[in-house]
Steps between C-alpha positions, in 0.01 A plus 500: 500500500536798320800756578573861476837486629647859572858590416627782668826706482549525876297796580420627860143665408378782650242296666745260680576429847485808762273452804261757711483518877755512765444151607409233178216241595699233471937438622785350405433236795171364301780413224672115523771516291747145421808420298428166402866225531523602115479867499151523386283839755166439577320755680132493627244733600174393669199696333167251582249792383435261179622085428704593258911552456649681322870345361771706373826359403770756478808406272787739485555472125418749216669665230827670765586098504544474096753644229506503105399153329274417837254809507126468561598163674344572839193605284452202351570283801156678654344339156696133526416428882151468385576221297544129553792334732647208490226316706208677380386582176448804322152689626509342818598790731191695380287162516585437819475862663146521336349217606576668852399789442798677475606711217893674457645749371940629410683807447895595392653844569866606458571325948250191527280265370139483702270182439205555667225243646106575603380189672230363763672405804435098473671549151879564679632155521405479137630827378842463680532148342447626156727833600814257595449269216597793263762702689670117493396305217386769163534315194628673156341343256627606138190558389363696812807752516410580118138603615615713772722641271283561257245673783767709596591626203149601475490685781802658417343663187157588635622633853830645322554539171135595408490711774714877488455602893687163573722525211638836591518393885730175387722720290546744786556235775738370286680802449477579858694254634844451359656204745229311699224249351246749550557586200349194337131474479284228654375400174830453359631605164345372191812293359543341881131364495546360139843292587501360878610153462359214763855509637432873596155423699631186694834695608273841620259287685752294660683837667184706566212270606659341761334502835720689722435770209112554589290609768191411535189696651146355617279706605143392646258259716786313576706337811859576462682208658260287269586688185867462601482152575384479112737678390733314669387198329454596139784773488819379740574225285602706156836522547708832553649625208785765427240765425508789271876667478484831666459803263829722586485779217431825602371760251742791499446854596299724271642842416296590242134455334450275274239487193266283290320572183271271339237555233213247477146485374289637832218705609705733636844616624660365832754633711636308756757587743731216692671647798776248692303393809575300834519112622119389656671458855655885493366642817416824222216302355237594648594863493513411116165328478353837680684744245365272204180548613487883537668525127309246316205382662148577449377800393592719753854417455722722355608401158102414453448817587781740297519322179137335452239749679691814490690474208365235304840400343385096621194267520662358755823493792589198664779346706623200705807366639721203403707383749632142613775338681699755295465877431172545205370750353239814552274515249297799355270459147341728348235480243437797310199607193553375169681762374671596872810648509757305621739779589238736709429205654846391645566846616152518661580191691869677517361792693254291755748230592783831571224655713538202746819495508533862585210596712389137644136416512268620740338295841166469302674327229702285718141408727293381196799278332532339853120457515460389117789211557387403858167426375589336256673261699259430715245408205737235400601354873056463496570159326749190526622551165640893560649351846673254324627730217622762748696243797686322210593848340648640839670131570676467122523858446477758771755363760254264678122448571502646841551847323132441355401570854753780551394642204262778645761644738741545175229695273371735768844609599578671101474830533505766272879525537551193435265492163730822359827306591437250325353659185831688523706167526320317182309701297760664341566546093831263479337240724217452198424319180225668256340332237274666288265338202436699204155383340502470129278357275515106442699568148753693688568233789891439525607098488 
């Protein structure tokens, strides 16, 4: 089977979770959510308008849980576990989920690691037996890790290196965050990839993919007490294990803005702009989500609107959030003309982002970012596989899965107020990182 598998860096898109209506369709009480004897939560959710089932195993490991010498480890682990174990042999995951018609999927960010599933119900049994056998029994075979390794590294250079939006938005992150893990990026840093040792792998899968340190969402034409009785049998019996150690560092207050400079062969200049954010379960974030939306998306929103229609300074102004179990980061990017300048830019972008936080934003404003992210959700709770996304995000992430259902209540009640607040609170110049790239000609490139 062939794989596109996504690495992420923990981003909370614009698109993501918020819900329309005062009442959702469905309620926390259609939810059947069990701690398995070793730790392991399983949650269900009956959806029988198609046989299928949609499987998504959340494991609370990414790059917060590493340190120098170990980064890009949860990265490659999304590669590895596709690989042989010690009772079957290499290919046969993908063999075997084929054959029943199911196909898979895996993604990394800074908080988690997500393997995903897409299966005809009478495939379960069949998926969950082939889902234990590698959580329990993955084999690291010399010659395997060096192929992952060498994929990696690939990746790394293509997605990366070869690439000056990411480039820039690694250096920033990295000069954002001072203290905490954030800091590191999923890929990991070239010289980590090239020396992990077996010893390395064996010790981080050990601590982080143990049982009690996943939970696991199916979503689908399913019955729940016969999923759980499954799970029961193909999951209780990996044994507990001490888990990942808790990430205690903090990153220290910011009193000041910090800078970037890079110059790299590109198309154009970027400016990006890395404000300190909030935690995913901060009862601000959906006030956040709404004031994201009115700056940065669309065209009617109003950095699209100053610096590329009225000004012309960009091509284009975009934005999302990062945010986790621990405080992330707000992004802004900008993209401007080949010979933009960088300066007029920044103090375009200056001016728009100090008009919010001195005169608000207006109830129109506020209506069509609620609208925009409400429908949104709803286009992705039309199918199993946004459900399941969305109920393991609010259980791992947003302070439990009932608030999925709660959800609506929480997004109609930001009001303007509340959108200038917290503008006020976080989008201020020492709470932010700029980078800006510098396009120069291919001869010029620095090392």
């Amino acid at each position: 089977m062939r794989r596109i598998t996504a690495t992420v860096v923990g981003l909370l898109c614009l698109s993501a979770a918020t819900t329309y209506a005062a009442e959702p369709a469905a309620s926390a009480k259609d939810i059947t959510a069990v701690t398995l004897a070793n730790g392991m939560q399983i949650l269900t959710w009956p959806d029988r308008d198609i046989p299928n089932v949609a499987l998504y195993n959340f494991v609370r490991v990414g790059s917060r849980n590493e340190a120098p010498g170990i980064t890009g480890l949860a990265h490659f682990f999304e590669h590895m576990m596709f690989n042989g174990t010690s009772t079957r042999a290499q290919g046969d995951f993908d063999r075997t989920l084929e054959a029943n018609g199911a196909r898979n999927n895996a993604s990394t960010s800074n908080d988690l690691t997500i393997y995903m599933d897409w299966l005809p119900k009478a495939a379960l049994e069949t998926v969950f037996a082939v889902e234990a056998d590698r959580l329990q029994n993955l084999a690291f075979e010399p010659k395997v890790v060096e192929s992952e390794r060498g994929v990696v590294y690939s990746e790394r250079r293509t997605s990366v290196d070869d690439n000056p939006s990411a480039r820039l938005s690694e250096q920033v992150q990295a000069t954002a965050f001072l203290a905490h893990p954030y800091g590191i990026p999923t890929i990991g840093w070239p010289s980590d990839i090239e020396s992990w040792q077996i010893s390395d792998l064996k010790e981080f899968f050990q601590r982080n993919y143990a049982p009690n340190n996943c939970t696991m969402v199916l979503v689908g034409d399913l019955d729940p007490q016969a999923t759980l009785a499954l799970a029961r049998k193909y999951f209780e019996a990996i044994p507990r294990r001490a888990g990942p150690k808790a990430v205690v560092t903090k990153e220290p207050p910011q009193t000041g803005e910090r800078r970037v400079a890079l110059q790299a062969e590109a198309q154009t200049p970027l400016v990006q702009f890395a404000y300190r954010g909030i935690a995913s379960n901060d009862p601000r974030s959906a006030a956040l989500e709404l004031l994201l939306r009115i700056l940065a998306d669309g065209d009617a929103s109003r950095l699209h609107r100053a610096l590329v229609e009225e000004q012309q300074l960009a091509i284009s102004a975009d934005g999302y959030l990062q945010s986790g179990f621990d405080p992330g980061l707000i992004w802004f990017s900008l993209s401007l003309p080949a010979q933009g300048d960088t300066t007029a830019a920044e103090s375009a972008f200056d001016r728009e982002i100090e008009r919010v936080r001195k005169d608000g934003v207006t109830a129109a404003e506020l209506s069509r970012a609620r609208n925009q992210a409400l429908a949104d959700f709803w286009r992705g709770q039309a199918t199993i596989d946004g459900k399941a996304e969305a109920l393991g995000t609010y259980a791992v992430l947003r302070g439990g899965y009932e608030k999925l259902f709660a959800a609506p209540r929480a997004y109609e009640a930001v009001s303007v107020a509340d959108i200038q607040s917290l503008a006020n609170d976080l989008l201020h110049k020492s709470l932010r990182t700029v980078g800006v790239l510098t396009a120069v000609a291919s001869q010029e490139a620095q090392p």
